[in-house]
C-alpha positions as CSV (number, residue, x, y, z in Angstrom):
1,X,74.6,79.0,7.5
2,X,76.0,79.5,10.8
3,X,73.7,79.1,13.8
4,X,74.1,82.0,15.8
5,X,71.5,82.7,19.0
6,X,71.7,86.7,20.6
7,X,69.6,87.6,23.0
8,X,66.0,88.7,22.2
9,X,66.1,85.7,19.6
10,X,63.0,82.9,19.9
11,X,63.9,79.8,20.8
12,X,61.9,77.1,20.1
13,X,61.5,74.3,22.4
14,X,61.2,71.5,20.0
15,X,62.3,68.4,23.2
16,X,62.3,67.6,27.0
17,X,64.1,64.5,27.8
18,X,62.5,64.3,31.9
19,X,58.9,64.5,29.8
20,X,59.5,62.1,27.1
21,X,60.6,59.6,29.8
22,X,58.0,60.0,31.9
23,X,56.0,59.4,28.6
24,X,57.6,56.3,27.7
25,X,57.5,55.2,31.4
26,X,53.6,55.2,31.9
27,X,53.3,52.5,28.8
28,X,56.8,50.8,29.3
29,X,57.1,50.7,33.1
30,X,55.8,48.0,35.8
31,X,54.1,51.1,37.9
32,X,51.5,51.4,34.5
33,X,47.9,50.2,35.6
34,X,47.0,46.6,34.4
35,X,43.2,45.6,34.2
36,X,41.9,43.0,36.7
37,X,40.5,39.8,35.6
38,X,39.3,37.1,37.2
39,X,40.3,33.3,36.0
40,X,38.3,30.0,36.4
41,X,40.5,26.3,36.1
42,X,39.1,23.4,35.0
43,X,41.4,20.2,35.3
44,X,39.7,16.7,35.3
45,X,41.8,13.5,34.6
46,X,41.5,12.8,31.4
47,X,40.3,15.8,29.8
48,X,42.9,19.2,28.7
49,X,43.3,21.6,31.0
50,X,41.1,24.7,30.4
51,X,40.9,28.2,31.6
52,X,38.5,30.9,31.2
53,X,38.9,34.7,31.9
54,X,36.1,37.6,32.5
55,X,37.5,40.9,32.7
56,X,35.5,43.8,34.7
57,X,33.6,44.8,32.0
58,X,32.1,41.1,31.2
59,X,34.1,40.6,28.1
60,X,35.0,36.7,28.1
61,X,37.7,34.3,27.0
62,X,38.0,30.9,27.0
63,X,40.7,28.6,25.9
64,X,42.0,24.8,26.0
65,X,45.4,22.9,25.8
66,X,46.6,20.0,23.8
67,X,47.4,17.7,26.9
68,X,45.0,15.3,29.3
69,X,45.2,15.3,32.4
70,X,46.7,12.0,34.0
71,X,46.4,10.4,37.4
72,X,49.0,11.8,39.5
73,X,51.5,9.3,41.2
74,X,53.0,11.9,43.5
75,X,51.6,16.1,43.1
76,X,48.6,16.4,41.7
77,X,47.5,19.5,40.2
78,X,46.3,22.3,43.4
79,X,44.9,25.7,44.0
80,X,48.2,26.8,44.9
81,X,50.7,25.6,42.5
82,X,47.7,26.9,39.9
83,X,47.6,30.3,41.2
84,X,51.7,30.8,41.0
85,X,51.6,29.4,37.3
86,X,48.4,31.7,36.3
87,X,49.7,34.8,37.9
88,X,52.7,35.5,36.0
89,X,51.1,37.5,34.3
90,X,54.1,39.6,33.0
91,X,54.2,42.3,30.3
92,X,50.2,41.8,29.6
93,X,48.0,44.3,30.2
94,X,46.0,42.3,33.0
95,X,46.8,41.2,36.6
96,X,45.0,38.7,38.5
97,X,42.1,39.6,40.7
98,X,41.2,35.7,41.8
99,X,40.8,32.5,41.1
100,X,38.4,29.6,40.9
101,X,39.2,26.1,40.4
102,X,37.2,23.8,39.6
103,X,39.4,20.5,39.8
104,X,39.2,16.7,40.9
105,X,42.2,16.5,42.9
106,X,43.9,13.7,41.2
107,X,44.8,15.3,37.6
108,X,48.4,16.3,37.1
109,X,49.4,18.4,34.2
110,X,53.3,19.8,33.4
111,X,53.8,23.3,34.2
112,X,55.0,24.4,30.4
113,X,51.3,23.6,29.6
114,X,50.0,25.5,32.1
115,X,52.3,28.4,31.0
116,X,51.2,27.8,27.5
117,X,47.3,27.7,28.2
118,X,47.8,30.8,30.0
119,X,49.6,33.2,27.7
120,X,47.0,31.4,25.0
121,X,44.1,32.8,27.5
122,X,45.5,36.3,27.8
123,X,46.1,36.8,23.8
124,X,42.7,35.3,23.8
125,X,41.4,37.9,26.0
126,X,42.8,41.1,24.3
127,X,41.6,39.7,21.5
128,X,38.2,39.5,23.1
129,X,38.4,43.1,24.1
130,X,39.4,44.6,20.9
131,X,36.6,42.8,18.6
132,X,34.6,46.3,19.9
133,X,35.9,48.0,18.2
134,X,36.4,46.2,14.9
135,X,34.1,48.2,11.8
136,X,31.2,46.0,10.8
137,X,30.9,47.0,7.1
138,X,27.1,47.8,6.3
139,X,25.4,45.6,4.1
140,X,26.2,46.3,0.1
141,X,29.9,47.0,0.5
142,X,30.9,44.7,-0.9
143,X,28.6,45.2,-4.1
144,X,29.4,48.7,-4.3
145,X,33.4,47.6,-3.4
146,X,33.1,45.7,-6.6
147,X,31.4,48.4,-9.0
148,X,33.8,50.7,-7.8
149,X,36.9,48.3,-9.5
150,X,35.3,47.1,-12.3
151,X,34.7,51.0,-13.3
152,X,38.1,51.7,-12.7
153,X,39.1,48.5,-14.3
154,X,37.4,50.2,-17.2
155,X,38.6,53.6,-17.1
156,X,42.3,52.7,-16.9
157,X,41.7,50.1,-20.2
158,X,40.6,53.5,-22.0
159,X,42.9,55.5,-20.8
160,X,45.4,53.8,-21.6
161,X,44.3,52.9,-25.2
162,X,45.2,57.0,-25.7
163,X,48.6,56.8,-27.9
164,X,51.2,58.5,-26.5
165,X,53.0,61.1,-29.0
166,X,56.1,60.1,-28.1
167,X,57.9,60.4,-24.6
168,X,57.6,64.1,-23.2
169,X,60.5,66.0,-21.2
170,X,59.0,68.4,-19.4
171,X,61.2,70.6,-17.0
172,X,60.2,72.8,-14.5
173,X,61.7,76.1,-14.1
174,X,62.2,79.3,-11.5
175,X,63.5,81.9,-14.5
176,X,63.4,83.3,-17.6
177,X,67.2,82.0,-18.3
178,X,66.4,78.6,-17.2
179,X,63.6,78.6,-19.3
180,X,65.7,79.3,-22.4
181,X,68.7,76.7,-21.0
182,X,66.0,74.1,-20.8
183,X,64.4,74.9,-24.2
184,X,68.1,74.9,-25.5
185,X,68.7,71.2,-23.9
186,X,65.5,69.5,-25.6
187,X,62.5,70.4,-23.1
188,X,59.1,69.5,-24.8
189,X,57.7,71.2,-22.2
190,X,58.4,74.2,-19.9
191,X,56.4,74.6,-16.3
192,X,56.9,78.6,-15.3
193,X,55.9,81.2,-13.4
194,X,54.3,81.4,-9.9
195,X,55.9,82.6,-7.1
196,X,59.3,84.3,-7.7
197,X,62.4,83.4,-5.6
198,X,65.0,85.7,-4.1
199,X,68.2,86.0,-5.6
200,X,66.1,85.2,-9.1
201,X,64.7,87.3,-11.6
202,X,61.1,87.5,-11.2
203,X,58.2,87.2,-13.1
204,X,56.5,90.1,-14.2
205,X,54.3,90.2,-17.6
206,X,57.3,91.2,-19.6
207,X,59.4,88.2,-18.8
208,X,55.7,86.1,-19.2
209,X,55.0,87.6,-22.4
210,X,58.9,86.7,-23.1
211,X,58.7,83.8,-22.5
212,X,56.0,82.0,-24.2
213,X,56.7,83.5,-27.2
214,X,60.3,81.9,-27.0
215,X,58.4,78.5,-26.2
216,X,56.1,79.3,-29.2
217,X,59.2,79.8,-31.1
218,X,60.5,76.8,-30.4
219,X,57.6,74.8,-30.6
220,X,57.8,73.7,-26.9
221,X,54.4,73.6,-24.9
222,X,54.3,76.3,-22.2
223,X,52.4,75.6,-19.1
224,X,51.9,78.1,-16.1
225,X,52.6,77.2,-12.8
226,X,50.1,78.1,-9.7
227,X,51.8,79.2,-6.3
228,X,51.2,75.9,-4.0
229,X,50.3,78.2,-1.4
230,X,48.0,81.8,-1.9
231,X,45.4,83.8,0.0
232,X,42.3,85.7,-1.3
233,X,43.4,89.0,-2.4
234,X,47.1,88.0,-2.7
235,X,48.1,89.6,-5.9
236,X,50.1,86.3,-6.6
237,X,47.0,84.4,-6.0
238,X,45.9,81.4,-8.2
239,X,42.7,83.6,-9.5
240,X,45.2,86.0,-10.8
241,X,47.6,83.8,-12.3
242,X,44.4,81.3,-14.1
243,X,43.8,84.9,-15.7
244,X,47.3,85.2,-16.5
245,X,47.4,82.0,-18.7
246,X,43.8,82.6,-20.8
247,X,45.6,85.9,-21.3
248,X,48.5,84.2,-22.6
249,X,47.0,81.2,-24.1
250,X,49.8,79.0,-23.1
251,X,49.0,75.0,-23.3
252,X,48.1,74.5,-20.3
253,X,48.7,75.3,-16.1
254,X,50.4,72.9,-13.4
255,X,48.2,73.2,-10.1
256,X,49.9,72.1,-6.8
257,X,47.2,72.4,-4.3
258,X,44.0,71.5,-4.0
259,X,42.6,74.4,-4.2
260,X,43.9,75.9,-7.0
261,X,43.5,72.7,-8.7
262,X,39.6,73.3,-8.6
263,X,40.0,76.4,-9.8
264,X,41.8,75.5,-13.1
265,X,39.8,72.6,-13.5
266,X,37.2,74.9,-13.2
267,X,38.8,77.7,-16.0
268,X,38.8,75.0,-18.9
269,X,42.5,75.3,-19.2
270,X,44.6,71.8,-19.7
271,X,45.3,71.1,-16.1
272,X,48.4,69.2,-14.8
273,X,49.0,68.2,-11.0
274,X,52.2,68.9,-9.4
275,X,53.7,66.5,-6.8
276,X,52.8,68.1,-4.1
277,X,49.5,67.0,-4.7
278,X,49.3,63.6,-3.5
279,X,48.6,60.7,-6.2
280,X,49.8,57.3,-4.6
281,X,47.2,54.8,-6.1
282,X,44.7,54.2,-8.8
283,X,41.8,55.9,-7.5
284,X,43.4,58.9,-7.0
285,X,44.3,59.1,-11.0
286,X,40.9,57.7,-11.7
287,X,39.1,60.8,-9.7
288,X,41.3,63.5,-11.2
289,X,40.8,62.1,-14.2
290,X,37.2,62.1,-14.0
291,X,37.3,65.7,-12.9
292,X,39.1,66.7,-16.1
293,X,42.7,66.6,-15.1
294,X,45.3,65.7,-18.1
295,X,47.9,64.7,-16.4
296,X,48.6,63.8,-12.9
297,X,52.3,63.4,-11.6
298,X,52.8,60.7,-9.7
299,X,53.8,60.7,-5.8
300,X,57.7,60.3,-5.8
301,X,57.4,58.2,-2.7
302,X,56.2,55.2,-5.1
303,X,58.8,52.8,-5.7
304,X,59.3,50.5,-8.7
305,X,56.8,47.9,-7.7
306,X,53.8,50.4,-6.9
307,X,54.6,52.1,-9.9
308,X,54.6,48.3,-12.1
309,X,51.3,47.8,-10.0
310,X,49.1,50.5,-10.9
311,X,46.3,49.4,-13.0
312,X,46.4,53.0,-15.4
313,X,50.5,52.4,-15.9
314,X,51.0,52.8,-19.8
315,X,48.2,55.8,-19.6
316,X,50.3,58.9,-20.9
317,X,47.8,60.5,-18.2
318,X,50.9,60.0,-15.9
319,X,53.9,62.1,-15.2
320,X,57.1,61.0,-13.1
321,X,59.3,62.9,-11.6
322,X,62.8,61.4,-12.8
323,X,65.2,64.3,-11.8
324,X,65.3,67.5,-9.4
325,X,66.0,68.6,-5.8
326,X,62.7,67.9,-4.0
327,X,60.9,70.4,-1.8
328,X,60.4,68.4,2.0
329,X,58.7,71.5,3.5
330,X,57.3,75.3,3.3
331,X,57.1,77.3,6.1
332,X,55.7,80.6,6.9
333,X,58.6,81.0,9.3
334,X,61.8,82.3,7.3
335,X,64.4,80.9,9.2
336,X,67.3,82.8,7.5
337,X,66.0,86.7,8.6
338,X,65.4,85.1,12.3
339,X,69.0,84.1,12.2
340,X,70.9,86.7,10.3
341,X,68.2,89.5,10.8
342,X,68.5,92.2,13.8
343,X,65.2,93.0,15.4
344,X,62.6,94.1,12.9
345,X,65.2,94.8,9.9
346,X,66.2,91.5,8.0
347,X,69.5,91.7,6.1
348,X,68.6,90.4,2.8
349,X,70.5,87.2,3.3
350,X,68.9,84.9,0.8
351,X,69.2,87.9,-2.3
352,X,73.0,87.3,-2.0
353,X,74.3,83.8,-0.7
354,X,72.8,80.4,-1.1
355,X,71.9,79.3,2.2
356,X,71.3,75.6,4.0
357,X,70.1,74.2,7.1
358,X,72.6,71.5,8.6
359,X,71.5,68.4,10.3
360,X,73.9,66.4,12.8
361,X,74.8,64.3,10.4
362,X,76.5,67.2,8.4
363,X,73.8,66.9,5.5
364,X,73.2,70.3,4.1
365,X,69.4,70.9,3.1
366,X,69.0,73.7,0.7
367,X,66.6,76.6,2.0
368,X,65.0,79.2,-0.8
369,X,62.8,82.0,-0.1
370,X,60.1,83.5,-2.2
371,X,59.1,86.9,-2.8
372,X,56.6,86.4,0.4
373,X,59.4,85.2,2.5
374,X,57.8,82.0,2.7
375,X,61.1,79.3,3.1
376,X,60.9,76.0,1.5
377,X,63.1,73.5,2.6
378,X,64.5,70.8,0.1
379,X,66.4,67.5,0.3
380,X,69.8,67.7,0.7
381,X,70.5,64.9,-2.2
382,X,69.5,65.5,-5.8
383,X,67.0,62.8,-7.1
384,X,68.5,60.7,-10.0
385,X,67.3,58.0,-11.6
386,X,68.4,58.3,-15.4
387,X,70.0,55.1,-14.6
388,X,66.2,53.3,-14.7
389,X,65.3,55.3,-17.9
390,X,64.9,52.0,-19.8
391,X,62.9,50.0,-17.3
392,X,60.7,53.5,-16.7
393,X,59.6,54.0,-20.1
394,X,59.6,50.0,-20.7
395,X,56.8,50.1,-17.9
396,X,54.9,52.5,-19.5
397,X,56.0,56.1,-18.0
398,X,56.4,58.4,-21.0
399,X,55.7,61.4,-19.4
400,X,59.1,62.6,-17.7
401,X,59.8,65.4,-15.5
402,X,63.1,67.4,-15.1
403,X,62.1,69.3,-11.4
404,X,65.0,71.9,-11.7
405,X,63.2,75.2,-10.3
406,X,66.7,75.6,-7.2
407,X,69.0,75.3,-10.3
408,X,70.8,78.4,-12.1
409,X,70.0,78.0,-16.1
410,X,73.7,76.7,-16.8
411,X,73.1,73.5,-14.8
412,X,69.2,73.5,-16.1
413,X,70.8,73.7,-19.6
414,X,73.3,70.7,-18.9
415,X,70.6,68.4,-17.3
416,X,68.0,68.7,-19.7
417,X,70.3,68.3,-22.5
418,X,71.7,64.6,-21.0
419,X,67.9,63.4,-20.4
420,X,67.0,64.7,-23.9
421,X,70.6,62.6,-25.3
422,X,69.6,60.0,-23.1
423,X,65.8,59.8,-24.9
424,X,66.9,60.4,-28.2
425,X,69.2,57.1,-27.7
426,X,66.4,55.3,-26.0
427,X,64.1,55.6,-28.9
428,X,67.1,54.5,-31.5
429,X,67.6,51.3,-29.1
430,X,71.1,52.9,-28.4
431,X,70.4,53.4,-24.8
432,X,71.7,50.5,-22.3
433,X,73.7,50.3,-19.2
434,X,77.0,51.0,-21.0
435,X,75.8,54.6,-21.8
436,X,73.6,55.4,-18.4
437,X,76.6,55.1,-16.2
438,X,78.6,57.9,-17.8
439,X,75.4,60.0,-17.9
440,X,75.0,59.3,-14.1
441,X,78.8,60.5,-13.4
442,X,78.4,63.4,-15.6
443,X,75.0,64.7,-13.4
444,X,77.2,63.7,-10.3
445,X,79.5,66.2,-11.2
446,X,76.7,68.8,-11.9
447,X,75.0,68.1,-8.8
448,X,76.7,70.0,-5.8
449,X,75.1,67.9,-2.9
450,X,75.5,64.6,-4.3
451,X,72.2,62.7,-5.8
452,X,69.5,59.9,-4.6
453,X,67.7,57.6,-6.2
454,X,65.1,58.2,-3.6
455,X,62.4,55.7,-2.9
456,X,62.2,54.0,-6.6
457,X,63.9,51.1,-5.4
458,X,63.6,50.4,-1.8
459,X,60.2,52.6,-1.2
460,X,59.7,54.4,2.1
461,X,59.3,51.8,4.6
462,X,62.4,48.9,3.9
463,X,61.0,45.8,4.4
């Protein structure tokens, strides 16, 4: 999409260099204010050299080196000589306000030790002065701490003693079309409905009604999907759309927001998380699960050793995203009418072209709008990871999802049908290394931006 400003366009100040370094300056700089402390020496022949430090607020610090001092033959140890070594105080926050010694004239020490003691007293000191602020845990923590595990050592044990029925594809979708494409491929499941997207049919109760007859056809559990984001009296709302499915009776509803998430927990319909609400860690699952939720998908920021770590891995409570362009942000703002439009009067950009935000770096992140011109704003590389199928299910993850809501049905009928090959083969102990490489090419080839295999093997901080 080509970035075009006119005038009468807003323009966002997003950076000021002169502010930033000024910024950087006041914690980086020499001209930054340093605390005053005041410093007592002690050196006695025969005894280690020891300094003490009292800052203006009375916090203390006292510390000791390795070395006695011995009889000086020549330069014994002075006030002088100590203040140069003690006031090199450098990069630390302090600077040196005065100095008492308390010496006997005849010790001598070498100066690396008094450099040593005295970076040893000022890490002593800011250690001092940040033991404020340190949480002093009440008494029973630590009880309650260890209730709190054992219950959830318990309730992952049971939940995971629930048998699977077998490994479930489910596949999420943004039309009627892809729905049939990814019932065609070998979906198990179907997530549907919500907002609609522009440029896509929508979804109005004939293409509902449509549709979960087709899943109910095909035997294929239908679950409808909450808008992420909705507002009290929208008609899209989540009240209306929890309506939608008892009216439907469809298996179950995926809730992306919190919420709405209450709210279907609330309905008694079979409620399913989406990623965008946030499951990273045990007691996340536990508390869903002890709200009623049936399945929670899992945070695709977890990388293969959170995900072996979990205590409820092998529960078939879990979902995993394993394939699909990933939403990074929605925004209220719809960037392509500000761009394209003129005034007041947007051009209908998004109903005819695909369009993308480019970074620097020439990656093109796709942008979709829905039928509130809200824009989401997904990755510009397609996660992947059919090439870890094995060790996935191996670890316990039976629960697959296929996110392909920004794909046309033609490419949603091609994807699900190589995950649903690539199961099949799994179960018959035809599926190794041999096979996933060729089904890795042939979604490389699908996939117009290229593909990821996001953060399941190096996470999102590299160590």
């Amino acid at each position: 999409m080509p970035f075009v400003v006119r005038p009468g366009d807003r323009v966002f100040k997003t950076h000021d260099e002169r502010l930033i370094s000024e910024a950087r300056l006041s914690f980086t700089g020499t001209g930054r204010l340093k605390m005053p402390i005041r410093v007592i020496i002690r050196a006695r022949q025969g005894e280690p050299l020891e300094l003490e430090a009292v800052d203006p607020e009375g916090i203390r610090a006292a510390v000791r080196g390795t070395l006695p001092g011995e009889i000086a033959l020549k330069h014994p140890l002075t006030p002088e000589v100590a203040r140069a070594q003690i006031e090199r105080l450098g990069n630390t926050p302090f600077t040196l306000a005065g100095l008492d010694c308390e010496m006997d004239g005849v010790a001598m020490y070498p100066l690396s030790e008094l450099n040593t003691v005295r970076r040893d007293l000022t890490t002593a000191l800011e250690s001092a002065r940040l033991d404020r602020f340190r949480r002093v845990l009440p008494d029973g923590v630590e009880e309650t701490t260890a209730v709190l595990w054992s219950s959830l050592r318990q309730d992952a044990v049971q939940a995971s003693r629930r048998p699977p029925a077998g490994p479930l594809l489910a596949v999420a979708v943004a039309d009627y079309d892809s729905l049939e494409a990814a019932i065609d491929g070998g979906a198990s499941a179907v997530y549907f409905g919500g907002l609609s997207y522009r440029g896509r049919e929508t979804w109005n109760p004939g293409t509902l009604d449509r549709s979960v007859g087709l899943c109910r056809a095909d035997n294929v559990r239908a679950y409808l999907i909450i808008p992420r984001i909705w507002k009290d009296g929208e008609p899209s709302g989540a009240a209306e759309w929890l309506d939608r499915a008892v009216r439907l009776r469809v298996a179950g509803v995926v809730a992306g927001d919190l919420g709405g998430l209450e709210l279907a927990l609330q309905s008694g319909l079979e409620t399913v998380t989406d990623l965008s609400v946030p499951v990273f860690n045990d007691l996340a699952i536990q508390l869903l699960l002890q709200r009623g939720a049936a399945r929670m998908t899992l945070s695709p920021e977890l990388n293969r050793e959170q995900l072996r770590d979990l205590r409820f891995r092998g529960a078939p409570c879990l979902e995993m995203v394993v394939h699909g362009t990933l939403p990074l942000m929605v925004s209220e703002h719809c960037l392509v009418g500000a761009v394209t439009g003129t005034g007041d009067r947007c051009p209908q950009t998004c109903r005819r072209t695909p369009c993308f935000l480019e970074d620097r770096q020439g990656y093109r992140f796709p942008l979709q709008l829905d039928e509130h011109c809200r824009m989401t704003l997904y990755n510009a590389r397609e996660l992947c990871l059919i090439e870890h199928l094995g060790d996935i299910i191996q670890d316990g993850y039976s629960s697959l999802r296929l996110d392909l809501r920004s794909h046309e049905a033609k490419a949603v009928r091609e994807i699900t049908g190589i995950y649903g090959h690539a199961l099949r083969d799994l179960l018959a102990g035809a599926w190794n290394g041999n096979a996933a490489r060729p089904a890795w090419q042939r979604l490389d080839r699908l996939s117009i931006r290229g593909m990821t295999r996001g953060h399941y093997l190096r996470g999102v901080i590299e160590k």
